[in-house]
C-alpha positions, 0 to 999 in steps of 0.5 A: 588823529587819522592815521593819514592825518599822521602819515602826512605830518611827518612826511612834511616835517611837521610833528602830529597834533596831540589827541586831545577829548573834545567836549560834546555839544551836551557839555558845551551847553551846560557849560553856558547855562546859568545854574541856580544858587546851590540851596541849603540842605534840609532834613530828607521828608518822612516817607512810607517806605516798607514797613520793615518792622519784623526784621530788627524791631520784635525781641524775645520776651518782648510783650512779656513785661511779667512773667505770665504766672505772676499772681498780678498779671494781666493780659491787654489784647486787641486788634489793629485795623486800617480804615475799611477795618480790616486788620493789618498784618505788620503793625508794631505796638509798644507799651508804656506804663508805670508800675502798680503803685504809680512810679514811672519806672526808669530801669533799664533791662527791657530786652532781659527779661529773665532778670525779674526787673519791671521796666514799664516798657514792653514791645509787640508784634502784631500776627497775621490777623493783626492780633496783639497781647501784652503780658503786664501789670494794672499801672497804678494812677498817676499825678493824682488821677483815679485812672489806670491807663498806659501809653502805646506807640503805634507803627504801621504801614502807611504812616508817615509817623507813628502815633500815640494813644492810652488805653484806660483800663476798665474792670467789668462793670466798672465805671468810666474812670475819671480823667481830664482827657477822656472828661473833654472828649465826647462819650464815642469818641471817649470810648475808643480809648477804653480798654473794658475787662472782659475776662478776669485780668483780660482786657480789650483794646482794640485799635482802629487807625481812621474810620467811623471808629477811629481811635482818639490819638495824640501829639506831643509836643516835641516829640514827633507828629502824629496825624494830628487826630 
């Protein structure tokens, strides 16, 4: 209220109007606008936000699933490419394996390694040229099948979901090993799963997330969606 408003009001004995907030013509027009029945929330949609796998994820002696003098060692090395084949600087690679006799190892202690304690799990970061290497052991055959191979879980940019895909251990001038995945794929495709010795107790794996030489991954029921491919 003016303060002549005021003035005038007490010199004819009325007593002032209180000042009361008047609602703005936006909150006069929500107020007559009808509003759509409130849905039930959902789960927020994956997005591909970062990736910020640096920060948080890698710890020390994490590719180190054995000790690198142990006399049964073994290196599994490689490189993550994107589609145009070019490497990618910040993937996230983890490793799971069962021991040399074929046990799925159900330990915990991946993050003290200084235990001695075999655990079948192992993480890595890739460097700048998108270089990985695990320090482990041959995983021994599972479920009857003459294979020796290990799951890795792939985490990179780009990815709504991170993916999953076996490395199938190949001694030199070993043969394709006998396996029912790699017996329904065709030998192209079969071969981007290989990973071939070619040094002593080095093995290659190289890792190619779309392209002519996309590597052959897998989903899993129940466990989160791959692309499917």
């Amino acid at each position: 209220m003016s303060t002549e408003a005021t003035v005038s009001a007490e010199a004819s004995g009325t007593p002032p109007e209180p000042d009361v907030a008047r609602p703005t013509s936006t909150e006069l027009l929500a107020d007559n606008e009808q509003l759509p029945p409130r849905q039930p929330a959902g789960q927020t949609p994956s997005q591909t936000v970062g990736p910020f796998f640096g920060y948080a994820l890698p710890y020390t002696g994490g590719p180190q699933l054995v000790p690198a003098v142990r006399p049964d060692a073994i290196r599994l090395h490689g490189t993550v490419f994107d589609g145009a084949g070019a490497p990618i600087p910040d993937a996230l690679l983890e490793l799971w394996q069962p021991d040399a006799s074929g046990a799925l190892v159900r330990r915990a202690g991946s993050r003290r390694r200084e235990r001695g304690d075999f655990t079948g799990f192992g993480r890595a970061a890739v460097d700048v040229e998108g270089n990985y290497e695990f320090v482990t052991i041959l995983p021994g055959p599972i479920g009857g099948s003459a294979a020796h191979w290990a799951l890795l879980t792939v985490f990179a940019r780009g990815l709504l979901h991170h993916l999953f895909t076996r490395a199938y251990f190949v001694e030199r001038d070993g043969a394709v090993p006998s396996d029912a995945l790699l017996q329904r794929l065709p030998a192209d495709r079969r071969d981007t799963l290989l990973a071939r010795e070619h040094q002593h107790g080095r093995y290659r794996f190289d890792i190619h997330l779309q392209g002519d030489s996309e590597t052959v991954f897998l989903d899993y029921p129940g466990v989160g969606a791959s692309d499917g491919r």
